[in-house]
PyMOL Python script that loads the backbone (N, CA, C, O; Angstrom):
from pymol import cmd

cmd.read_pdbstr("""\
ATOM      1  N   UNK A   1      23.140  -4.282 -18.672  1.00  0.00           N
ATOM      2  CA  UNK A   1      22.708  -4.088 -17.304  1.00  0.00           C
ATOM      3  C   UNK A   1      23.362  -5.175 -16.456  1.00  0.00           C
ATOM      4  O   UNK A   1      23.185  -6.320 -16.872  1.00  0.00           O
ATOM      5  N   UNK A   2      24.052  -5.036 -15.394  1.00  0.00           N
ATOM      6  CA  UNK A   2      24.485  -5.999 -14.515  1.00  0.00           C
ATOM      7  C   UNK A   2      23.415  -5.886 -13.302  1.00  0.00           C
ATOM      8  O   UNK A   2      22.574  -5.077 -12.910  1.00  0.00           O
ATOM      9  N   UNK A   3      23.885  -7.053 -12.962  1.00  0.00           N
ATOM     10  CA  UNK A   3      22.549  -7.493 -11.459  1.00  0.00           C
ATOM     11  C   UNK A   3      23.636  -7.974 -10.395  1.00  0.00           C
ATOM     12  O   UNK A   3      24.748  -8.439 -10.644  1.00  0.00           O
ATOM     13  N   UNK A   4      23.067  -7.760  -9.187  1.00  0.00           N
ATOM     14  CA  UNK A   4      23.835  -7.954  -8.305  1.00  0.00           C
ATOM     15  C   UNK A   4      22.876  -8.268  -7.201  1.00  0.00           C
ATOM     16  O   UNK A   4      22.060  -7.369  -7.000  1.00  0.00           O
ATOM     17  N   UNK A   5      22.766  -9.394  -6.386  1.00  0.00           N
ATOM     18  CA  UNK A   5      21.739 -10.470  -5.874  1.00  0.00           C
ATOM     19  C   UNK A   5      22.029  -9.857  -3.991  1.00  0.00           C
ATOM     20  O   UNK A   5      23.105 -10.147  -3.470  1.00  0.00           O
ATOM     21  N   UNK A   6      21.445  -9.409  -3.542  1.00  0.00           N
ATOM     22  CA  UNK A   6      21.401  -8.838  -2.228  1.00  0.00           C
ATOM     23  C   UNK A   6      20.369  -9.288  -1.324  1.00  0.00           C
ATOM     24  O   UNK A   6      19.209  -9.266  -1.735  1.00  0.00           O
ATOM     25  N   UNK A   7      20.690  -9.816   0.202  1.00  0.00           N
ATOM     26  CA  UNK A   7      19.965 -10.015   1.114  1.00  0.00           C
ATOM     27  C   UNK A   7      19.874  -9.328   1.953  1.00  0.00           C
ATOM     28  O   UNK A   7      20.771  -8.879   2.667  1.00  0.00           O
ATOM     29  N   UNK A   8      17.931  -9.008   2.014  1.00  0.00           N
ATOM     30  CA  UNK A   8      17.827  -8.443   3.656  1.00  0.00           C
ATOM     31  C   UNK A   8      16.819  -8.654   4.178  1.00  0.00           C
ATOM     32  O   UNK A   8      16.383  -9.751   3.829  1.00  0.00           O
ATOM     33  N   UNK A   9      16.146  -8.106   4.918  1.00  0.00           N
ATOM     34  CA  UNK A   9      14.864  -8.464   5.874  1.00  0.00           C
ATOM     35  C   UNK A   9      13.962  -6.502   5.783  1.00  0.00           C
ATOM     36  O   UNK A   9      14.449  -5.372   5.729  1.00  0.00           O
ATOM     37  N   UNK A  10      12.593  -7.009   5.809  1.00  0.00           N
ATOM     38  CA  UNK A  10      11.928  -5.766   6.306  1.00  0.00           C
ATOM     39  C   UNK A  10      11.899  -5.243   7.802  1.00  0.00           C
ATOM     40  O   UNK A  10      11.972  -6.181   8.595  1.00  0.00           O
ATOM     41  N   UNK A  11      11.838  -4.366   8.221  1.00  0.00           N
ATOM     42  CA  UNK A  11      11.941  -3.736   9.274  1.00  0.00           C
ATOM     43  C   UNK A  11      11.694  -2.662   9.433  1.00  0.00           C
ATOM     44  O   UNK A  11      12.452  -1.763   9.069  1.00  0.00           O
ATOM     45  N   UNK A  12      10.282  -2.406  10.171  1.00  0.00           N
ATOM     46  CA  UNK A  12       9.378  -1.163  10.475  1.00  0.00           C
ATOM     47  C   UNK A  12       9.348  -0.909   8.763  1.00  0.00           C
ATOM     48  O   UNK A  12       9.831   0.098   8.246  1.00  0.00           O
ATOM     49  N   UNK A  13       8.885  -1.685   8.225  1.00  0.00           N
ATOM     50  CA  UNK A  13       8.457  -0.808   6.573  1.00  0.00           C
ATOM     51  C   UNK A  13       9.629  -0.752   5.710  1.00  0.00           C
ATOM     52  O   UNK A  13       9.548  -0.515   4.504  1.00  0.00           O
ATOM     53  N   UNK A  14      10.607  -0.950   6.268  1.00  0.00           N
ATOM     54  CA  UNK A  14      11.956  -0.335   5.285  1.00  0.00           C
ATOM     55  C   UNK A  14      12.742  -2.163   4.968  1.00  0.00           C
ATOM     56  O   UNK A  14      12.581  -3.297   5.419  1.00  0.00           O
ATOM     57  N   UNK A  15      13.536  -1.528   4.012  1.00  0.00           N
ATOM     58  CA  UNK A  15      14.018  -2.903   3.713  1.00  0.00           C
ATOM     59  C   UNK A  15      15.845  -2.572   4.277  1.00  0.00           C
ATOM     60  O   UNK A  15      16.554  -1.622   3.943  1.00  0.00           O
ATOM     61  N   UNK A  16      16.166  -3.650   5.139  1.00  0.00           N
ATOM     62  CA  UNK A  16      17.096  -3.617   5.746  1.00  0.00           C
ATOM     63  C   UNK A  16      18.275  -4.705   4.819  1.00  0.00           C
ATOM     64  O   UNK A  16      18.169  -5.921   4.657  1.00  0.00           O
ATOM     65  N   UNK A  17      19.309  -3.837   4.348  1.00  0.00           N
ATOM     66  CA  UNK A  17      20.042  -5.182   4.080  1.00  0.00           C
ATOM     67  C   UNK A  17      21.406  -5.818   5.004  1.00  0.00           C
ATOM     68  O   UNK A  17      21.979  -5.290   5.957  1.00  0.00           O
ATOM     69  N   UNK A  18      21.658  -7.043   4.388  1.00  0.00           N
ATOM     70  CA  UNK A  18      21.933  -8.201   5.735  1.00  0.00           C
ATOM     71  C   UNK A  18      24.046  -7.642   5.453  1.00  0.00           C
ATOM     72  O   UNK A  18      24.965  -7.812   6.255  1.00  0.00           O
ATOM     73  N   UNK A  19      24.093  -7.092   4.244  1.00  0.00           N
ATOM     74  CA  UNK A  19      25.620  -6.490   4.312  1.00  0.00           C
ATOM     75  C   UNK A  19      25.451  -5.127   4.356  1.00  0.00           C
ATOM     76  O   UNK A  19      24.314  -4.655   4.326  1.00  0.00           O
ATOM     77  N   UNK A  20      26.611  -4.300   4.437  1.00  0.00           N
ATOM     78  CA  UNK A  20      27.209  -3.559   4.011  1.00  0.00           C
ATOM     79  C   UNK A  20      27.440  -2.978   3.028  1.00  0.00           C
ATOM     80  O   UNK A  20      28.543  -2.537   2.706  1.00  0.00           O
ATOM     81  N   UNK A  21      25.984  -2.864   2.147  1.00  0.00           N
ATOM     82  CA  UNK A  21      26.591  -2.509   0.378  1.00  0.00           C
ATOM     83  C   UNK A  21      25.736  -1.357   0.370  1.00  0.00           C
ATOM     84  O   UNK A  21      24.523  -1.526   0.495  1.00  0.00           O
ATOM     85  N   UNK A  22      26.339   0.083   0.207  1.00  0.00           N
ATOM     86  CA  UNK A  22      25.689   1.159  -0.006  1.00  0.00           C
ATOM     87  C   UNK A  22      25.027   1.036  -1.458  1.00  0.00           C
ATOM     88  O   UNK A  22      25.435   0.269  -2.331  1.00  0.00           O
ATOM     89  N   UNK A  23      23.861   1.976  -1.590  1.00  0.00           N
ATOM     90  CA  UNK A  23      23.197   1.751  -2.805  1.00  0.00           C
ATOM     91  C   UNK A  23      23.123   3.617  -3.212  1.00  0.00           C
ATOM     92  O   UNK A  23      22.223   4.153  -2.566  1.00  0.00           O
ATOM     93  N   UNK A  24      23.526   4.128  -3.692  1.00  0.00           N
ATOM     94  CA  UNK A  24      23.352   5.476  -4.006  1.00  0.00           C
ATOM     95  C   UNK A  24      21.912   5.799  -4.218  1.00  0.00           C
ATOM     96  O   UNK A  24      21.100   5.058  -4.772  1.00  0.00           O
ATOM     97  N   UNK A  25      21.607   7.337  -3.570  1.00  0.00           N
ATOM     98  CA  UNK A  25      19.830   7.471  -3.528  1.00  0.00           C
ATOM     99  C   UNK A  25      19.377   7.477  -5.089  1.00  0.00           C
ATOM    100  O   UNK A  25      20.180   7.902  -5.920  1.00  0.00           O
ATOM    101  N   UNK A  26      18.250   7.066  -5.447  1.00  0.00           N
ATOM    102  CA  UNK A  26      17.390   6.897  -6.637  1.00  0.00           C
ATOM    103  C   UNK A  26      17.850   6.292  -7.689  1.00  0.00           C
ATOM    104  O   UNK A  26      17.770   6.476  -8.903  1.00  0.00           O
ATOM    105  N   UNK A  27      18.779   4.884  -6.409  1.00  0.00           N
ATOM    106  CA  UNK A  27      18.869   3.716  -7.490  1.00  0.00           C
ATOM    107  C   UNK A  27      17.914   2.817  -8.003  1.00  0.00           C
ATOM    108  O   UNK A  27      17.044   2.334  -7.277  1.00  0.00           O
ATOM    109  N   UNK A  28      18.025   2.530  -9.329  1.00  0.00           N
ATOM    110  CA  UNK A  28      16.210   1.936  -8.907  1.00  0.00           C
ATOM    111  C   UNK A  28      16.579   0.317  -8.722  1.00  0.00           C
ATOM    112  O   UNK A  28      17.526  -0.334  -9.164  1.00  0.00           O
ATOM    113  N   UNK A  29      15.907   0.090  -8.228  1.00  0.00           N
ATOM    114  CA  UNK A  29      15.717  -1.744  -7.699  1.00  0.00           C
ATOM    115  C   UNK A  29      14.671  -2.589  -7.885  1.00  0.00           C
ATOM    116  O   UNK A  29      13.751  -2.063  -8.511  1.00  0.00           O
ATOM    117  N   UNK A  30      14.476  -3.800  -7.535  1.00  0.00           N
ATOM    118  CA  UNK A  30      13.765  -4.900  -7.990  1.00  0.00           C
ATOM    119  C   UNK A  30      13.839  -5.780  -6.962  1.00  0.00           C
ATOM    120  O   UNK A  30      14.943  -6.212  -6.630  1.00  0.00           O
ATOM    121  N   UNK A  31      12.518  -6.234  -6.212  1.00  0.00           N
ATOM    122  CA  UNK A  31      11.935  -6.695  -4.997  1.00  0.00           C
ATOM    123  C   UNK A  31      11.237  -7.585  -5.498  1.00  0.00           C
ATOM    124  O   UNK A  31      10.244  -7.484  -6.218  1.00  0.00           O
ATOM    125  N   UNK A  32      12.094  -9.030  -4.870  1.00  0.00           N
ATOM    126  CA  UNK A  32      11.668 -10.353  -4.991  1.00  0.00           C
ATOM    127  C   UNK A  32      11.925 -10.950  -3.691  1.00  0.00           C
ATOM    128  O   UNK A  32      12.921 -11.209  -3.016  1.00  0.00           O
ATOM    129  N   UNK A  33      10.331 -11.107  -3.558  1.00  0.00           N
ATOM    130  CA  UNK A  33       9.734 -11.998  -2.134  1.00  0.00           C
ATOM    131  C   UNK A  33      10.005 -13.115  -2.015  1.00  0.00           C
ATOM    132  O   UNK A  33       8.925 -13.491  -2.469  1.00  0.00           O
ATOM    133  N   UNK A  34      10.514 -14.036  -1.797  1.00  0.00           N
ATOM    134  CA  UNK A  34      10.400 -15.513  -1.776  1.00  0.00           C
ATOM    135  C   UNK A  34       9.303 -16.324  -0.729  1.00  0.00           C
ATOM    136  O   UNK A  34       9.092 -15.936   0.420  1.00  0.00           O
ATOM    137  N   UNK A  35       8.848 -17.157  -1.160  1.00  0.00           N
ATOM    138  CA  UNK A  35       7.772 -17.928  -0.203  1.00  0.00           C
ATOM    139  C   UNK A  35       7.391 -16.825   0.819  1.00  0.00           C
ATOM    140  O   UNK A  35       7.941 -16.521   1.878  1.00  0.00           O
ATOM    141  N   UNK A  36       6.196 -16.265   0.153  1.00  0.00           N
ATOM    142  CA  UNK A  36       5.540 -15.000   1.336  1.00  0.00           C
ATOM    143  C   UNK A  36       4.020 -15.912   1.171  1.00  0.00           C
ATOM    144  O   UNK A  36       3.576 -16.236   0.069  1.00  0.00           O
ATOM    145  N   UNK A  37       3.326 -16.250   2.522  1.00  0.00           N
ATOM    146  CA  UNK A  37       1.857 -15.754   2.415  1.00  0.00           C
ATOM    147  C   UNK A  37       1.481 -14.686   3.187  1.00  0.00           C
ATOM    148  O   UNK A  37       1.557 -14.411   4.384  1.00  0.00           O
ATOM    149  N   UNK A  38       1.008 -14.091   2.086  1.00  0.00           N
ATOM    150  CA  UNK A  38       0.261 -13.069   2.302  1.00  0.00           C
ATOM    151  C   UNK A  38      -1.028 -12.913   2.750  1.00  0.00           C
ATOM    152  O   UNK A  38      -2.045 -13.418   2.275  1.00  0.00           O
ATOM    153  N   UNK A  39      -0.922 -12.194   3.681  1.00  0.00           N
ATOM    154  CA  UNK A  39      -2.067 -11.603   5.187  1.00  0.00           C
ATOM    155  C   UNK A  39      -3.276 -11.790   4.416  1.00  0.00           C
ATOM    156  O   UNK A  39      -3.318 -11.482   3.225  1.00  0.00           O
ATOM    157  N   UNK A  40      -4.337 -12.318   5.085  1.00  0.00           N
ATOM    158  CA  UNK A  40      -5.756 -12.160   4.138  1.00  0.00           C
ATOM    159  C   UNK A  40      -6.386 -11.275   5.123  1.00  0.00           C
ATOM    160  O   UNK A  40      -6.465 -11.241   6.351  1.00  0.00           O
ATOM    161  N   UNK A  41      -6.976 -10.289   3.738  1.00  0.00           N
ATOM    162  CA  UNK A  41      -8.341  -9.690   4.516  1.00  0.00           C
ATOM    163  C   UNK A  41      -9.199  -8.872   3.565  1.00  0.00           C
ATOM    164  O   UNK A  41      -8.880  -8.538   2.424  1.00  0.00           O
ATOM    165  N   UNK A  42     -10.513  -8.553   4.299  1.00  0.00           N
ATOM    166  CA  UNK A  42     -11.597  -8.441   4.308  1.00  0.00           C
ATOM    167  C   UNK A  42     -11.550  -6.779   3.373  1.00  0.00           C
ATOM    168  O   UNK A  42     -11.236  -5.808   4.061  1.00  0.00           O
ATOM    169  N   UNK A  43     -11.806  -6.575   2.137  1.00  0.00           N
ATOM    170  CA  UNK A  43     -12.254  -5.373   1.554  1.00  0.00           C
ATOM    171  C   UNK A  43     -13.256  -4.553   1.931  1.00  0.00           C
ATOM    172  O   UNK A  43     -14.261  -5.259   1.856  1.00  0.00           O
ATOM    173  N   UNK A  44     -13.562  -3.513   2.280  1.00  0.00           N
ATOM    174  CA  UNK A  44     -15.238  -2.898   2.630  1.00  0.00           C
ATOM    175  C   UNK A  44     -15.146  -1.839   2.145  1.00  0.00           C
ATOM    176  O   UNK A  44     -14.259  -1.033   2.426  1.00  0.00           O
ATOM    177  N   UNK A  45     -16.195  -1.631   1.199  1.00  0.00           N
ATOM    178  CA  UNK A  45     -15.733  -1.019   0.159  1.00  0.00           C
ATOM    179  C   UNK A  45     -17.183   0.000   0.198  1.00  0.00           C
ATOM    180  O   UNK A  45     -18.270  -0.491   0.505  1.00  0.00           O
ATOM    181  N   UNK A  46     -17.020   1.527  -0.169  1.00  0.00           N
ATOM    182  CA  UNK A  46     -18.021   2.719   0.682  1.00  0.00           C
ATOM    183  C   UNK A  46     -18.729   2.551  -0.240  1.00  0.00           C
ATOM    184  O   UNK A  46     -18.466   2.318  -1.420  1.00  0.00           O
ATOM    185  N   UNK A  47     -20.211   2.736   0.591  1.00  0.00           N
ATOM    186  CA  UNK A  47     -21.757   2.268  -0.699  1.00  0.00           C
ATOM    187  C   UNK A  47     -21.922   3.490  -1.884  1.00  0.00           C
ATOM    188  O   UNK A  47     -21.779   4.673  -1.575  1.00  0.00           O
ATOM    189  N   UNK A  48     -22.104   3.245  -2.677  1.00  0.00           N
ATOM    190  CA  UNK A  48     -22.171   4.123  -3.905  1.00  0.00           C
ATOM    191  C   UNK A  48     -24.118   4.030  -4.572  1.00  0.00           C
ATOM    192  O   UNK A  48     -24.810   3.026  -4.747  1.00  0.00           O
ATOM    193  N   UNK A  49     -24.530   5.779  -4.827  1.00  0.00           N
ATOM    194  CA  UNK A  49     -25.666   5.277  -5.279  1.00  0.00           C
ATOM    195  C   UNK A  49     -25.709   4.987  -6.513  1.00  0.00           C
ATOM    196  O   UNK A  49     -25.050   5.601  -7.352  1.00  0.00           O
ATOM    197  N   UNK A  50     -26.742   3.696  -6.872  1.00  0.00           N
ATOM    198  CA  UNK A  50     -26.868   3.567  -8.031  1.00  0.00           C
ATOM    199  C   UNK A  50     -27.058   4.629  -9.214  1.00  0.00           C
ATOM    200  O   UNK A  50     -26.614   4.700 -10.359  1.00  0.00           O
ATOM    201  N   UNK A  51     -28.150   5.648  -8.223  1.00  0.00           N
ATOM    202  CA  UNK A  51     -28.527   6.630  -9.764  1.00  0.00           C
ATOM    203  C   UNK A  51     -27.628   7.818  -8.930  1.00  0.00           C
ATOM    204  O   UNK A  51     -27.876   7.840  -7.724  1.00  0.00           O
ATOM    205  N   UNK A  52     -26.602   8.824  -9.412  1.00  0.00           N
ATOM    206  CA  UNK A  52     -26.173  10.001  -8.382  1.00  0.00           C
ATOM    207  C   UNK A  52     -26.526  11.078  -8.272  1.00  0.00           C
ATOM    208  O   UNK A  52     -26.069  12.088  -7.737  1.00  0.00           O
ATOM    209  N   UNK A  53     -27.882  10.698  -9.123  1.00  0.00           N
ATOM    210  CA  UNK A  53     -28.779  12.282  -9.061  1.00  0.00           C
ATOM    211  C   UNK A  53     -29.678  11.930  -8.258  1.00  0.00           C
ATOM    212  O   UNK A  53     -30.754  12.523  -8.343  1.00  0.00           O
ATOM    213  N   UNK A  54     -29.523  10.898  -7.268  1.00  0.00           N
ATOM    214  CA  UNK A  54     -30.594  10.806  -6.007  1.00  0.00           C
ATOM    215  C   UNK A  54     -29.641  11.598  -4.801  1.00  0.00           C
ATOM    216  O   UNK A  54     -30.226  11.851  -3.747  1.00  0.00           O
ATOM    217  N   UNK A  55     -28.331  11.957  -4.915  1.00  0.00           N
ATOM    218  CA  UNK A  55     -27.571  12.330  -3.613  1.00  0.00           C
ATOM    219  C   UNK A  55     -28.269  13.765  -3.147  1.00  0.00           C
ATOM    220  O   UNK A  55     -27.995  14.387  -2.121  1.00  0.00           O
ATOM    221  N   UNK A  56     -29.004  14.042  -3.916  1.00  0.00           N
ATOM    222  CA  UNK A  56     -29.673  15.429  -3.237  1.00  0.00           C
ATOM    223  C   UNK A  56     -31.007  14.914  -2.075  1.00  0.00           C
ATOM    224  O   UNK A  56     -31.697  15.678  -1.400  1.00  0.00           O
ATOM    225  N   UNK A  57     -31.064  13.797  -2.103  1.00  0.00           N
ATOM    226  CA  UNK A  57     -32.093  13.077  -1.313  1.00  0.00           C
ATOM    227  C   UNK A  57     -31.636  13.078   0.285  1.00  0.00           C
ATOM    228  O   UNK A  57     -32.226  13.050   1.365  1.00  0.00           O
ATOM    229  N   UNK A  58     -30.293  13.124  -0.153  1.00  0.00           N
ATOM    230  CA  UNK A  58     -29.425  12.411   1.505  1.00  0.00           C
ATOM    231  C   UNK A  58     -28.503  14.037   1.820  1.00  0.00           C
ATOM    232  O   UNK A  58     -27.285  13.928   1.679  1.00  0.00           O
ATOM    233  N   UNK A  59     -28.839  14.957   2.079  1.00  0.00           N
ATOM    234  CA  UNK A  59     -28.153  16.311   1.888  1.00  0.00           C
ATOM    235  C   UNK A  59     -28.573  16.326   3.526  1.00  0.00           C
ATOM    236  O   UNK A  59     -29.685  16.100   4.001  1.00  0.00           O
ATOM    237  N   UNK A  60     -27.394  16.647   4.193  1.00  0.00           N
ATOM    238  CA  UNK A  60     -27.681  17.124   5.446  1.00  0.00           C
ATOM    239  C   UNK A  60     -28.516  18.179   5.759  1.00  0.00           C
ATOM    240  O   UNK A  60     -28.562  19.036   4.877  1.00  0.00           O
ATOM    241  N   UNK A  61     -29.212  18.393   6.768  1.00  0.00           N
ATOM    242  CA  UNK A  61     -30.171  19.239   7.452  1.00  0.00           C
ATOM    243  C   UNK A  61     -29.258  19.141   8.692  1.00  0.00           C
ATOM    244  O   UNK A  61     -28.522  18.250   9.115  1.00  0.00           O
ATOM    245  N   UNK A  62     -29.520  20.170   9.047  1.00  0.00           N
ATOM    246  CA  UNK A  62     -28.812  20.863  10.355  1.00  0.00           C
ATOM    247  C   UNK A  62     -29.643  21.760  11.208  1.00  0.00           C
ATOM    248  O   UNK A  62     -29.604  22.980  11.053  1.00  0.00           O
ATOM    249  N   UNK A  63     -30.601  21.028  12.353  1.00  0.00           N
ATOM    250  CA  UNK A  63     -31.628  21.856  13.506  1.00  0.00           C
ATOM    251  C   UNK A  63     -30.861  21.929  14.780  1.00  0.00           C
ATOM    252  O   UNK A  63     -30.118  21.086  15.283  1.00  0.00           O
ATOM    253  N   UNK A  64     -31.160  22.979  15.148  1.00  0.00           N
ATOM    254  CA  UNK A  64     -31.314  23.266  16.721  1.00  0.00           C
ATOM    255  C   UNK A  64     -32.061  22.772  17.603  1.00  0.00           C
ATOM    256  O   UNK A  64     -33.251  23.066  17.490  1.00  0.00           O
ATOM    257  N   UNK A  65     -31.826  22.239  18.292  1.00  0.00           N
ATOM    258  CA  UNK A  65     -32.663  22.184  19.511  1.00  0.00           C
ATOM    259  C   UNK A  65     -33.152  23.352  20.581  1.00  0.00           C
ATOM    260  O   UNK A  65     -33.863  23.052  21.540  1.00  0.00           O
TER     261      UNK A  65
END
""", "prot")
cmd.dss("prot")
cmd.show_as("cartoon", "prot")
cmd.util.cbc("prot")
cmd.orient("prot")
């Protein structure tokens, strides 16, 4: 396997590189970040019931006014 060491920058999601080196589609590659911190945040994560044979408890009703 040969390696070949390429620079670029992200941009809108995509990875932009800094030459001119075509890469033929469904080449596969290998993405190394250097000194990134990474964004912190907050998980919120959807409530689950403990027992799931209580979900017939919480079943929508639907009245008219």
């Amino acid at each position: 396997m040969s390696i070949v060491t390429l620079e670029g920058i992200v941009q809108e999601g995509q990875i932009r590189l800094k030459t001119d080196f075509h890469l033929p589609d469904k080449t596969k590659v290998y993405v190394v970040v250097p000194d990134i911190q990474g964004e912190k945040y907050a998980h919120i994560f959807s409530p689950r019931l403990a027992n799931p044979e209580q979900a017939i408890d919480f079943k929508m009703e639907i009245t008219e006014e």
